[in-house]
C-alpha positions as CSV (number, residue, x, y, z in Angstrom):
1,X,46.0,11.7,85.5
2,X,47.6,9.6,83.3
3,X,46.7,5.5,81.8
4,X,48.8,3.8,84.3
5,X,47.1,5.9,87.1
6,X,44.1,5.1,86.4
7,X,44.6,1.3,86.5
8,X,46.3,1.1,89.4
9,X,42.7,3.4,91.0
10,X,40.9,0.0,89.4
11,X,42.6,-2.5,90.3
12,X,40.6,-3.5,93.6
13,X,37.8,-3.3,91.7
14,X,38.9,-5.4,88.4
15,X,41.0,-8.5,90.1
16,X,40.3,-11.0,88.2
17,X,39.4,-9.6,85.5
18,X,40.8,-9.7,81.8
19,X,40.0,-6.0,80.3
20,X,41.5,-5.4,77.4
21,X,44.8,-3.9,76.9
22,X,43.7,-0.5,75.5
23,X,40.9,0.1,78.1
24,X,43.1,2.5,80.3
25,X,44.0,4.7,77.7
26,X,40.2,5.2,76.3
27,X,38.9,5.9,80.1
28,X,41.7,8.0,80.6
29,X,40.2,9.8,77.4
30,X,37.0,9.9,79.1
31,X,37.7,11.3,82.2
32,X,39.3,14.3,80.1
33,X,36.0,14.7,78.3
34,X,34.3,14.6,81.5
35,X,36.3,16.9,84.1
36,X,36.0,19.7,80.9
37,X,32.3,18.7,80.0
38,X,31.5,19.1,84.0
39,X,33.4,22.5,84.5
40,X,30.6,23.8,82.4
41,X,27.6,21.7,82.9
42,X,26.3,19.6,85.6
43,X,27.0,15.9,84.6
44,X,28.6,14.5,87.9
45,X,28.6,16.3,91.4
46,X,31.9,14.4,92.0
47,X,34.8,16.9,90.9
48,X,38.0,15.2,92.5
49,X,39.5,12.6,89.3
50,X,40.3,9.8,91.6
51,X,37.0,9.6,93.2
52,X,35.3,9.8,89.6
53,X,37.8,7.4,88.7
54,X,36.6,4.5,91.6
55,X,33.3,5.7,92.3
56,X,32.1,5.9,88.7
57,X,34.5,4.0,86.3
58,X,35.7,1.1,89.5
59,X,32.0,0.5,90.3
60,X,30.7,0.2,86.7
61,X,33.6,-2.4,85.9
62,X,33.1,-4.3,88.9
63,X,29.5,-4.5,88.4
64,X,30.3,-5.6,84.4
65,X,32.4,-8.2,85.7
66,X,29.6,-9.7,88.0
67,X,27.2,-9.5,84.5
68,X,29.4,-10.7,81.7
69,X,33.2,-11.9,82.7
70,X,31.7,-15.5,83.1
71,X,30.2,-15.7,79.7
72,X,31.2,-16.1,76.1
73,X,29.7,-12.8,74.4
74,X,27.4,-13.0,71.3
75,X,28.5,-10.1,68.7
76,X,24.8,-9.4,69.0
77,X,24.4,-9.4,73.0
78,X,23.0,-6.2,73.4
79,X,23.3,-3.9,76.2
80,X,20.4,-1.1,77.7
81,X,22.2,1.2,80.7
82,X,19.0,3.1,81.8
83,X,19.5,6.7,82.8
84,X,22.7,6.7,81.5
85,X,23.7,10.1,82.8
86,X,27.3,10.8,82.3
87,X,27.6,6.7,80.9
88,X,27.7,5.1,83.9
89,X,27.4,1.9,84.2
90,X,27.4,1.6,80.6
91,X,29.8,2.9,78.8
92,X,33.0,1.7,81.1
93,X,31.1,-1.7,80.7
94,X,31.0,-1.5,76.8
95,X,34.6,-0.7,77.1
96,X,35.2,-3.4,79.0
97,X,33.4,-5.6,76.7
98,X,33.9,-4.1,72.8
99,X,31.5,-7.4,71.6
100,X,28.4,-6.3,73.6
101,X,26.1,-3.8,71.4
102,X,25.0,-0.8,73.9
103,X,22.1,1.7,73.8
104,X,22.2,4.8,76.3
105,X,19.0,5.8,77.6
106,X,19.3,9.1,78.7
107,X,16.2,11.9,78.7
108,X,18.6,14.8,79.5
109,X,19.7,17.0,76.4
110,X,22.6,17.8,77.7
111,X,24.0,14.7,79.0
112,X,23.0,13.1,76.2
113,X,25.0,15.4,73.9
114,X,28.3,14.5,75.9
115,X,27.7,11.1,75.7
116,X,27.4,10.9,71.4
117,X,30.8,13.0,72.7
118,X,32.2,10.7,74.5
119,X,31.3,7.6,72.0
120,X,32.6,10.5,68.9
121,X,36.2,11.0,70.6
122,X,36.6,7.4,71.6
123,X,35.7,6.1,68.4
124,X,33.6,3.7,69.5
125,X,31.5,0.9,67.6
126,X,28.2,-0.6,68.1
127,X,26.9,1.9,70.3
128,X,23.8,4.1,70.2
129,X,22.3,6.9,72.5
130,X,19.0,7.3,72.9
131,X,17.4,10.9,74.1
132,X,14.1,10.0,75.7
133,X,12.8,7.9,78.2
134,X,13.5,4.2,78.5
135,X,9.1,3.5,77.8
136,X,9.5,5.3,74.5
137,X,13.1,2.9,73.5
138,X,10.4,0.9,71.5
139,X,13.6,-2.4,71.6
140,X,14.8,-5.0,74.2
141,X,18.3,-6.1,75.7
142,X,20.1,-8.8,77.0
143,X,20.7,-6.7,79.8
144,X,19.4,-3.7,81.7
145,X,21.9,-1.5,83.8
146,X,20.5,1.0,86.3
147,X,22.5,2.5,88.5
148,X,21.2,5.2,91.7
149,X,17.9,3.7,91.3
150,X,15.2,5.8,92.8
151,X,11.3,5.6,92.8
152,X,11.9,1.8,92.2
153,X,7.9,0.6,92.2
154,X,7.8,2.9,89.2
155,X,11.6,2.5,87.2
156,X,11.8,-1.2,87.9
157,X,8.6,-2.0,86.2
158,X,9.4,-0.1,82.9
159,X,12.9,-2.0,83.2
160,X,12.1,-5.1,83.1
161,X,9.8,-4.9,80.0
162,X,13.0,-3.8,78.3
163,X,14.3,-7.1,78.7
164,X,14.5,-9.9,76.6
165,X,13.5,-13.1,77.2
166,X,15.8,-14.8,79.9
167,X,17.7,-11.5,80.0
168,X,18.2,-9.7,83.1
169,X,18.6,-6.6,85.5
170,X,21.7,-5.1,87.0
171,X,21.2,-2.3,89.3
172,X,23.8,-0.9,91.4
173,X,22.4,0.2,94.8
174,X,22.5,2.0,98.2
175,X,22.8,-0.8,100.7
176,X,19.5,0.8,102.6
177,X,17.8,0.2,99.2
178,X,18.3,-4.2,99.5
179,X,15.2,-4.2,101.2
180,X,12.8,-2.5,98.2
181,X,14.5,-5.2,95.9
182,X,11.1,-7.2,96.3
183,X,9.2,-4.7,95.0
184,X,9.6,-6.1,91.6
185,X,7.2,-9.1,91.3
186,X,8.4,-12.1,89.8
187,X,12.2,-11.2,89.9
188,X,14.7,-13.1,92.2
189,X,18.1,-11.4,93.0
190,X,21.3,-12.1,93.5
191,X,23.3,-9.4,95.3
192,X,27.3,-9.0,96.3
193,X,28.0,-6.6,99.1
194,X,31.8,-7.1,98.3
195,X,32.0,-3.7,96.4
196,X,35.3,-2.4,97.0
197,X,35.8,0.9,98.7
198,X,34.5,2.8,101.6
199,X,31.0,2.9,99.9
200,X,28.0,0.6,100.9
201,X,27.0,0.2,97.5
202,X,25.4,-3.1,96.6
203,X,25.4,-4.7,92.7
204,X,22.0,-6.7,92.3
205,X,21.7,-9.0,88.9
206,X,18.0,-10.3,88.9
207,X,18.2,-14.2,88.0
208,X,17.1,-15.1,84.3
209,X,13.3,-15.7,84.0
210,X,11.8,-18.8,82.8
């Protein structure tokens, strides 16, 4: 697969949307890393490039453009994608946004050894992986990415006390999973079903508190 391949995969979910000129090339430089990384390891149980390309990079952008396209970026807006796993939603939002500073939570060894990879061969600047879990990060973000959230009475919790004041929540969910939303007290939502794609996946931002 090459750049131009790629982007035209993305555009349904990136209309709109002024992504940098480069940002093809780097995910196509990604996905490289990736298809090689999972022949030997387990870091995605989607093999086929196009459908890692939509369901992974086309979701995380879309997502990213619900969070930040609106806003002028700080140099210092920082960035915490919990459970990072293979990067996503992080890393293709940090690529869509090079200002935002971005940490990678991720407790798996061996995911998080591809993605110090994956910032190594990109070159990337201002961003940091963290091996553990996101209660021992010790820091808090402007923003807080989770995406296949599970267990949320326990995850949500620990989430939102990574956040900083007036910062705020971005999950990307299971449509089934709306519902269980409420189960984090003192959080309102705002939630697109406009994904594009086949998928009933649903991008929840939780409103700034006061």
């Amino acid at each position: 697969m090459d750049p131009t391949q790629i982007a035209d995969l993305l555009h349904p979910y990136v209309v709109g949307f002024n992504l940098p000129p480069h940002i093809y090339h780097q995910l196509n430089g990604y996905l490289d890393l990736l298809l090689r990384w999972n022949a030997k390891t387990n870091l995605t149980a989607i093999r086929n490039p196009e459908q890692i390309v939509t369901r992974h990079f086309g979701e995380s952008l879309f997502a990213g453009k619900l969070l930040f396209a609106a806003e002028v970026l700080c140099a210092d807006t920082m960035l915490a994608d919990v459970g990072s796993g293979a990067g996503f939603p992080g890393l293709p939002i940090k690529l869509a946004f090079p200002r935002l500073s971005a940490t990678l939570i991720e407790s798996q060894n061996k995911k998080a050894t591809f993605l110090k990879e994956v910032v190594r061969e990109l070159r990337l600047e201002d961003v940091d992986v963290f091996m553990g879990r996101a209660e021992q990060w010790g820091k808090t973000a402007d923003a807080v990415t989770l995406r296949a959230v599970e267990r949320f009475a326990t995850v949500l919790p620990i989430a939102q006390r990574l956040l900083a004041p007036g910062g705020r929540l971005c999950l990307l969910v299971g449509a089934s999973q709306q519902n269980q939303l409420a189960a984090l007290p003192d959080c309102e939502w705002q939630v697109t079903q406009e994904m594009p794609g086949e998928r009933e996946t649903l991008v929840a931002i939780s409103k700034p508190r006061d």
